[in-house]
C-alpha positions as CSV (number, residue, x, y, z in Angstrom):
1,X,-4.9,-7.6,12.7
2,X,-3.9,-8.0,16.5
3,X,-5.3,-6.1,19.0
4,X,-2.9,-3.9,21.1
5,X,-3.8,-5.7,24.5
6,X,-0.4,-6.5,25.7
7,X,0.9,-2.6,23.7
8,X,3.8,-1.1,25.4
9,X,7.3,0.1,24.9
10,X,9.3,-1.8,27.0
11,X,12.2,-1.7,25.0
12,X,14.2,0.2,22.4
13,X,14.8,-1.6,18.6
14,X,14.4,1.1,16.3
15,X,14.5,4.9,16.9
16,X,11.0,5.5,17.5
17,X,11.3,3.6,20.6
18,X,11.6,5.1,24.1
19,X,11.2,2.7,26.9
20,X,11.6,6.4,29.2
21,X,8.8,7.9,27.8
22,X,6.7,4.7,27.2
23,X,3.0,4.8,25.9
24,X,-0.7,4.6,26.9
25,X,-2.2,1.6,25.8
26,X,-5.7,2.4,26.1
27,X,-5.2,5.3,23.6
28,X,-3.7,2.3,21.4
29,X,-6.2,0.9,21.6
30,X,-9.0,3.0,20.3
31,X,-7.0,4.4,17.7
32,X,-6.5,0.9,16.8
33,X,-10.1,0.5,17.3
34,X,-11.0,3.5,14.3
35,X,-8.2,2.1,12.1
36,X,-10.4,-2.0,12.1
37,X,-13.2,1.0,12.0
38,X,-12.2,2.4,8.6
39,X,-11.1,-1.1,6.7
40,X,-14.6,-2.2,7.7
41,X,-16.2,1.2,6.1
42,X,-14.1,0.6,3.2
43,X,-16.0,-2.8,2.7
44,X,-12.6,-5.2,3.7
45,X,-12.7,-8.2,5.9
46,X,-10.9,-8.0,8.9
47,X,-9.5,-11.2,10.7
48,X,-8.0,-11.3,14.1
49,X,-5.0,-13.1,15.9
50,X,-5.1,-13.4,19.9
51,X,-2.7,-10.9,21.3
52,X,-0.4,-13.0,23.3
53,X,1.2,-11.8,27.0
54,X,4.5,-10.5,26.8
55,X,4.3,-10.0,22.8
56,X,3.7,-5.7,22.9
57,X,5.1,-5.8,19.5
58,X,2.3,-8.3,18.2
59,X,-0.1,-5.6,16.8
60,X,2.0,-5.3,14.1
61,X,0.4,-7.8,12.4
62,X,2.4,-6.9,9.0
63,X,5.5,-8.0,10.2
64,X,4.3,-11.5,10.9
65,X,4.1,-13.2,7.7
66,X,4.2,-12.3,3.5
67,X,1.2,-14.0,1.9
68,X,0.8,-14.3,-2.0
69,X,-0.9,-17.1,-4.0
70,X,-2.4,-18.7,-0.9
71,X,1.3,-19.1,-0.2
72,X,2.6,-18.3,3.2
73,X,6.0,-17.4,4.0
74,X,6.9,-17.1,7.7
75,X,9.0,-14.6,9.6
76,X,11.9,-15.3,11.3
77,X,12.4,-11.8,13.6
78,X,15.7,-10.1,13.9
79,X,15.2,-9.4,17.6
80,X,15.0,-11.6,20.4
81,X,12.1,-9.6,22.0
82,X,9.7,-10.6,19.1
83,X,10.8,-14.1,18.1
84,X,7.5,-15.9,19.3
85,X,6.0,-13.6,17.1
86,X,6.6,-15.8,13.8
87,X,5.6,-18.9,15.3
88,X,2.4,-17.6,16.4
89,X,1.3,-16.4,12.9
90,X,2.5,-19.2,11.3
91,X,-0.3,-21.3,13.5
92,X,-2.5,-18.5,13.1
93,X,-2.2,-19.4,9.1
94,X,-2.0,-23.5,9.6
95,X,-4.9,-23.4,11.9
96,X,-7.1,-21.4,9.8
97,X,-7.2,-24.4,7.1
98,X,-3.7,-22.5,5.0
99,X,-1.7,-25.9,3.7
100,X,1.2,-24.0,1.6
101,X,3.0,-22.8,4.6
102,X,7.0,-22.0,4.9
103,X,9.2,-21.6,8.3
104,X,11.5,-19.5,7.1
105,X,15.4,-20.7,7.2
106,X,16.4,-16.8,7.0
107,X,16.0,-14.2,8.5
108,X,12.9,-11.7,7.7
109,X,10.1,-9.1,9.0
110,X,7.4,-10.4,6.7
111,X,5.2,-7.6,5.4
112,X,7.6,-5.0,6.6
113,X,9.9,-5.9,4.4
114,X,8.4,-7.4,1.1
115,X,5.6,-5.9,0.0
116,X,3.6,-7.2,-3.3
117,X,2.3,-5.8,-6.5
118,X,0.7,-7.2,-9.4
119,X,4.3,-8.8,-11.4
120,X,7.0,-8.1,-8.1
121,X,7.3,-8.5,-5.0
122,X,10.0,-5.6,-3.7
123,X,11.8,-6.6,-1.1
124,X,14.0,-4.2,1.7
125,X,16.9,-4.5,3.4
126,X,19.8,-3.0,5.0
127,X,18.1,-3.2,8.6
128,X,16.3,-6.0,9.2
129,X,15.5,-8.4,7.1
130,X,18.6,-10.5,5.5
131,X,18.9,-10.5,1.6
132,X,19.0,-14.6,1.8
133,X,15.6,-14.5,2.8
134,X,14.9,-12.6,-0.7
135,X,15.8,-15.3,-2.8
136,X,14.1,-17.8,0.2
137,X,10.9,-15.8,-0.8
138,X,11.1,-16.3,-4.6
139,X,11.9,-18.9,-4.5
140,X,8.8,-20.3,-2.7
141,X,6.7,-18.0,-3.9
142,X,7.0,-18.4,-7.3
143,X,7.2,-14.4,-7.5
144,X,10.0,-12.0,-9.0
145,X,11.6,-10.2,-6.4
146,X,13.5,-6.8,-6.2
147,X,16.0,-6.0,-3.6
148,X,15.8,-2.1,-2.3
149,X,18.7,-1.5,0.4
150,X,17.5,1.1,3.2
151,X,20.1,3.3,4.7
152,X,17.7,5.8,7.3
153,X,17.2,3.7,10.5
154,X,14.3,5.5,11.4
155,X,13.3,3.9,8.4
156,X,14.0,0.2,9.5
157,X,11.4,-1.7,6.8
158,X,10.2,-1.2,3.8
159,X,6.7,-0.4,4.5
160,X,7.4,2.9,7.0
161,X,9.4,4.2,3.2
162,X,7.2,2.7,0.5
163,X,3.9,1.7,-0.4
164,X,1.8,0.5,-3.3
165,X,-0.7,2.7,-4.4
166,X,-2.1,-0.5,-6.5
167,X,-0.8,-3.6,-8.4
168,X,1.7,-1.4,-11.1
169,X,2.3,1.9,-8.9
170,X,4.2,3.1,-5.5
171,X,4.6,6.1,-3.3
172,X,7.7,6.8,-1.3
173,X,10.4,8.8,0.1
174,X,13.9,8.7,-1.4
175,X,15.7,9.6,1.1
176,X,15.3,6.1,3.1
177,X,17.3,4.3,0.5
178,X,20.7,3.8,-1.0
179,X,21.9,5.4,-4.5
180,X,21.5,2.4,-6.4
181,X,18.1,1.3,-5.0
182,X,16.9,5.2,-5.9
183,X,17.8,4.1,-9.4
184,X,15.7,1.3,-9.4
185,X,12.9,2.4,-8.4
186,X,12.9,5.9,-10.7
187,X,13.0,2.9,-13.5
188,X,10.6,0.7,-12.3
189,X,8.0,3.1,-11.2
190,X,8.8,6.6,-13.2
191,X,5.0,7.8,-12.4
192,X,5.7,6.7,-8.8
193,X,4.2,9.4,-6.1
194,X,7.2,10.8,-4.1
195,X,6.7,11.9,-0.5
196,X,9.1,14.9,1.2
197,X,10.6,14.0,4.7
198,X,8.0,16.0,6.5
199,X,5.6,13.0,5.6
200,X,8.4,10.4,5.5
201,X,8.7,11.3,9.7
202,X,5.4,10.6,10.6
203,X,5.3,7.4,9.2
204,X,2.9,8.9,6.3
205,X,4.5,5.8,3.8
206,X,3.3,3.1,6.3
207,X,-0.3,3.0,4.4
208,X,-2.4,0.9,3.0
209,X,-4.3,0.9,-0.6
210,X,-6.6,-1.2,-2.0
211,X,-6.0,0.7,-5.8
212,X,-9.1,3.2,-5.1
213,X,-8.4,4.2,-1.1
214,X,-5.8,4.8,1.0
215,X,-5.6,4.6,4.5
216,X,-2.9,7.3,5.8
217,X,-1.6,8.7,9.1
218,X,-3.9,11.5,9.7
219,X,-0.1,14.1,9.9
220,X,0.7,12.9,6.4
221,X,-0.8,16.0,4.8
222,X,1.5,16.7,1.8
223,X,0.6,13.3,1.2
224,X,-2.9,13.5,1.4
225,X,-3.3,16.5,-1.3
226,X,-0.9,14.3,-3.9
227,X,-2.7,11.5,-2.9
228,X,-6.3,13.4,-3.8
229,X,-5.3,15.2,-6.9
230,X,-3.9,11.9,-8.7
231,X,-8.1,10.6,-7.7
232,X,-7.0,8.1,-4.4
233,X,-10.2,8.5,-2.1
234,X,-7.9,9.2,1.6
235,X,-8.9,7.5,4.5
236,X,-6.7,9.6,7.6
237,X,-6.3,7.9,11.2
238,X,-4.7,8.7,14.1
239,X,-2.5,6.0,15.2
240,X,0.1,8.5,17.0
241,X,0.3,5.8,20.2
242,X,1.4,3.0,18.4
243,X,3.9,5.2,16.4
244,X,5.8,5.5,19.6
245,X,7.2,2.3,18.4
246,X,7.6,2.8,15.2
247,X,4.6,1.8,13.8
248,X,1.6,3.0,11.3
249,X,-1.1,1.6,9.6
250,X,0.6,-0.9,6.8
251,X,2.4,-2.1,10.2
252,X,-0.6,-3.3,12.1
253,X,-2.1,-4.8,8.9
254,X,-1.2,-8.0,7.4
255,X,-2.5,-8.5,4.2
256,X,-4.1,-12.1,2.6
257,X,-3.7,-12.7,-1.2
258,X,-5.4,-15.3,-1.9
């Protein structure tokens, strides 16, 4: 995780964004604060990266790097205004003793595009993240991976449309992706848990699981009741600050797979 010190909304790359209305970055902070808060309750191991100046975008730790195996695949950002980004996690990783590390030759948004289960890595595009770096991905990660094309820009990755509720399972909301991708994903996951648009628009599919609880945008309550009745202990913060750029909690979480 990063902390939001440098958190603000400068400028406009997705449609949450409104440099206009802007957003408090204290608030960021301790909502940020109570998210670290609840993945320490939930017994997880929380390591941080310095926040660097003129990176406001660098809490969103997911988007920084995919890691599987030990394996480290960098980003490569879309936008200018968060280029440095992949560099920094990348020395974030190689500093912290990781020795399988790959710059990325195309680009990709990390986390917020591939996200991992136990057999396949699923992979989104359509917005951000080319569909080169798919097969750059499996390639070095020695994983499957399965290409889902997004066509809602508010839903600009994967993880603010999908997430995995463990290693064979997914929740998400249809409506972010194309025809064909919809098809997939009834056949891959036909027991998946599907989320209506009230919860797909506040960012209640940016979550995170670890198989038992699931850490949730506190609005996501349609969500929350599927979530409970199919025995997922829920785990709501508020993280409505740092949604004003499009993110949630998946985003401001990378995950390490050892």
């Amino acid at each position: 995780m990063c902390r939001p010190d440098h958190f603000a909304v400068e400028y406009a790359i997705n449609p949450w964004m409104d440099p206009g209305a802007g957003a408090d970055r204290e608030v960021a902070i301790r909502q940020w604060e109570g998210l670290k808060s609840a993945y320490e309750g939930l017994g997880h191991r929380v390591s941080l990266i310095d926040p660097l100046e003129g990176l406001p975008d660098m809490v969103f730790a997911a988007n920084g790097a995919l890691v599987v195996g030990g394996r480290v695949y960098g980003a490569r950002f879309a936008h200018p205004e968060r280029a440095a980004e992949g560099p920094a996690y990348l020395r974030w990783f190689t500093d912290n003793g990781y020795d399988r590390v790959h710059a990325a030759a195309s680009v990709n948004e990390g986390e917020g595009d591939f996200l991992t289960l136990d057999h396949v890595v699923l992979a989104g595009t359509g917005f951000r993240t080319d569909v080169a770096a798919h097969a750059e991905a499996q390639e070095f990660l020695g994983r499957p991976v399965v290409t889902l094309r997004l066509v809602d820009p508010r839903f600009y990755h994967l993880d603010t449309a999908l997430f995995p509720l463990d290693g064979r399972n997914v929740a998400y909301f249809p409506g972010a992706f194309s025809a064909g991708s919809r098809e997939v994903l009834r056949h891959l996951f036909p027991d998946a848990v599907i989320a209506d648009a009230d919860d797909a628009a506040v960012l209640g599919l940016n979550a995170v699981s670890d198989g038992t609880s699931v850490v949730i945008s506190a609005e996501a309550s349609g969500l929350q009741l599927e979530l409970k009745r199919r025995g997922f202990e829920v785990v709501p913060v508020e993280l409505s600050e740092l949604r004003k750029a499009g993110g949630g909690p998946k985003c401001c979480t990378l995950e390490i797979r050892g």
